[in-house]
SEPA-819513 format. One line per 4 residues: number of its first residue (from 1); their letters; for each residue x, y, z of C-alpha. Coordinates in pm, 1 decimal. Each point is the difference from the previous one (the first is absolute). Example, Ala and Ser with C-alpha at 12.3 -4.5 7.8 and 13.67 -1.06 7.14 Angstrom:
# SEPA-819513
1 = AS = 1230.0,-450.0,780.0 | 137.0,344.0,-66.0
# end
This chain:
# SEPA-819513
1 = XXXX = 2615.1,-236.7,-8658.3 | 123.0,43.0,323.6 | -77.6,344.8,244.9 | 394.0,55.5,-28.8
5 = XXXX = 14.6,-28.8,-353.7 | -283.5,221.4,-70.7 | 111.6,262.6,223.9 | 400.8,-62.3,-152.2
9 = XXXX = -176.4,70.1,-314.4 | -229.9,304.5,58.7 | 315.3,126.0,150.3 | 176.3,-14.6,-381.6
13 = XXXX = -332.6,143.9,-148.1 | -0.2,276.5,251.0 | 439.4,63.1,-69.3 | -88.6,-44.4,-347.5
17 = XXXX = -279.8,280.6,-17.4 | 229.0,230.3,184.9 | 256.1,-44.0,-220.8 | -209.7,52.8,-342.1
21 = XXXX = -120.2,338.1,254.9 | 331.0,86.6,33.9 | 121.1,-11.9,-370.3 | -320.7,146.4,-171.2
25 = XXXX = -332.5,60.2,246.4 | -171.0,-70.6,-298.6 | 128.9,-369.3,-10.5 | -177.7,-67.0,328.0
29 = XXXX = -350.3,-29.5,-143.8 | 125.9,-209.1,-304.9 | -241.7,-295.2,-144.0 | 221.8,-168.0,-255.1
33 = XXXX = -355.4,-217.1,-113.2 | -150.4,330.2,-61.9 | 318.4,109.0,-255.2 | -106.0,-384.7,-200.2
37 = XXXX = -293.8,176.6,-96.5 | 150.5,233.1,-185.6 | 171.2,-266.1,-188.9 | -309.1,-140.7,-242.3
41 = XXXX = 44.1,-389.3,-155.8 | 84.1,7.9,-341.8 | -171.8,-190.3,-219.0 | 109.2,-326.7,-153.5
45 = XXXX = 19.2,151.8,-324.5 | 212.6,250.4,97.3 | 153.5,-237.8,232.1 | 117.2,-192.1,-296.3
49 = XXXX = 124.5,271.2,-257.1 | 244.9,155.7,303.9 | 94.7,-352.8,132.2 | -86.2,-251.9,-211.9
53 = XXXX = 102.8,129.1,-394.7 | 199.1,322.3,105.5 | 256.9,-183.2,237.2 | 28.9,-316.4,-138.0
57 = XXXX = -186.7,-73.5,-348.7 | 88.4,-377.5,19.9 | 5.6,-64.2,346.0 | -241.7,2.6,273.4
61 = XXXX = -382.1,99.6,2.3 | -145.6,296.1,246.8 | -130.1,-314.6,235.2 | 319.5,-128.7,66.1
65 = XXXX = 185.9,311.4,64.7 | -212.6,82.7,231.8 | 28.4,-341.1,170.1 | 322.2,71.7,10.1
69 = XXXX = -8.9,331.9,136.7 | -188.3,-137.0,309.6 | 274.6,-285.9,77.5 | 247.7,276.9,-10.9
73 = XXXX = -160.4,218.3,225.3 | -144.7,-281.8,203.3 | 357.4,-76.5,164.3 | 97.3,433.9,15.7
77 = XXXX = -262.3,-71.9,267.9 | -184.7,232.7,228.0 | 217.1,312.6,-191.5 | -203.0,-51.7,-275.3
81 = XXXX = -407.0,-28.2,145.2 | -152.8,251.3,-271.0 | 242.6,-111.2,-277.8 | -151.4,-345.5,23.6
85 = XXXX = -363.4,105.6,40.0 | 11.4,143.9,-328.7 | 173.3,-255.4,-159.6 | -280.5,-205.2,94.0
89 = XXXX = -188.6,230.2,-161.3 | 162.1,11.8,-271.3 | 44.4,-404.2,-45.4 | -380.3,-36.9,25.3
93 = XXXX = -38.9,257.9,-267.0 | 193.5,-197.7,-173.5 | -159.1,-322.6,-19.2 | 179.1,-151.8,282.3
97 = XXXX = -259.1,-197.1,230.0 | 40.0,10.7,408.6 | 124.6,-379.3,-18.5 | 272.5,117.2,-210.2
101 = XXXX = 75.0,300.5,247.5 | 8.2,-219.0,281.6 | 220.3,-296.1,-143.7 | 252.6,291.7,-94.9
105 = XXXX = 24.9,134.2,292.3 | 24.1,-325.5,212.8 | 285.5,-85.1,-206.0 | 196.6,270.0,128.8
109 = XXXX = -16.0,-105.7,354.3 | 311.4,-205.0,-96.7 | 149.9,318.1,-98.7 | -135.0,264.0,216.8
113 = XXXX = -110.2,-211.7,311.6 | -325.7,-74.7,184.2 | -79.7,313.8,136.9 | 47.3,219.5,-376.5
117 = XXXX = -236.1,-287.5,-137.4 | -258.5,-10.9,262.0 | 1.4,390.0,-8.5 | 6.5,22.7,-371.5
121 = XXXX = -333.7,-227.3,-2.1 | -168.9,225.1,252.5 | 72.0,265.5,-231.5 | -135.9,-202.1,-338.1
125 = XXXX = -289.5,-91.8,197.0 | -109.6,373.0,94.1 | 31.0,72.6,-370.3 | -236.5,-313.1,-105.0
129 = XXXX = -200.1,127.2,330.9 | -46.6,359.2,-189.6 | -108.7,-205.3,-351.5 | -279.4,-174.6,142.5
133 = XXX = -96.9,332.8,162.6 | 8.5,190.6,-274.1 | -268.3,-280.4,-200.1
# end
């Protein structure tokens, strides 16, 4: 990155912040990663009674919804950063394996562009970073 963009961009962080400060002072210290972890995985059995049998008896298994779930939110794009960390989540609780994540979510660069992709792998990765850490 360049020294102008950097600065350009701490610039929005800084108007951003004083805008959150402005609304509701208690905006200004807000962690949006730290609200995910109020937000436990489910587990694949439960996974597949509310999405899998509940929804749609016939139709698609818990794996594959949630497959789904991270193309969709894949091309939302940056608006949707935690959203798609749990999914992730979620998907790996329910069977799907990383390959699976990341062919999913490269397919929506035709959709969402370059930049949701490449952000929405960054993402997928920190989740499979926080798996192995957890062995």
């Amino acid at each position: 990155m360049s020294d102008a963009f950097t600065k350009l961009f701490q610039q929005m962080l800084a108007s951003g912040q004083e805008m959150a400060r402005a609304f509701n002072p208690g905006l200004e210290n807000f962690d949006p990663k730290a609200f995910e972890k109020l937000i436990p995985t489910m587990s694949s059995d439960m996974m597949e009674m509310w999405f899998g049998r509940t929804f749609n008896r016939e139709g698609l298994d818990a794996k594959t919804r949630m497959l789904l779930t991270i193309g969709a939110l894949t091309v939302q794009g940056a608006i949707a950063e935690p959203q798609l960390r749990l999914a992730v989540r979620h998907a790996r609780s329910a069977g799907a394996t990383q390959r699976e994540i990341a062919e999913t979510i490269w397919q929506m660069s035709m959709f969402g562009g370059l930049p949701a992709m490449q952000k929405a792998l960054e993402m997928a990765q920190a989740v499979f970073a926080e798996e192995d850490d957890g062995k």
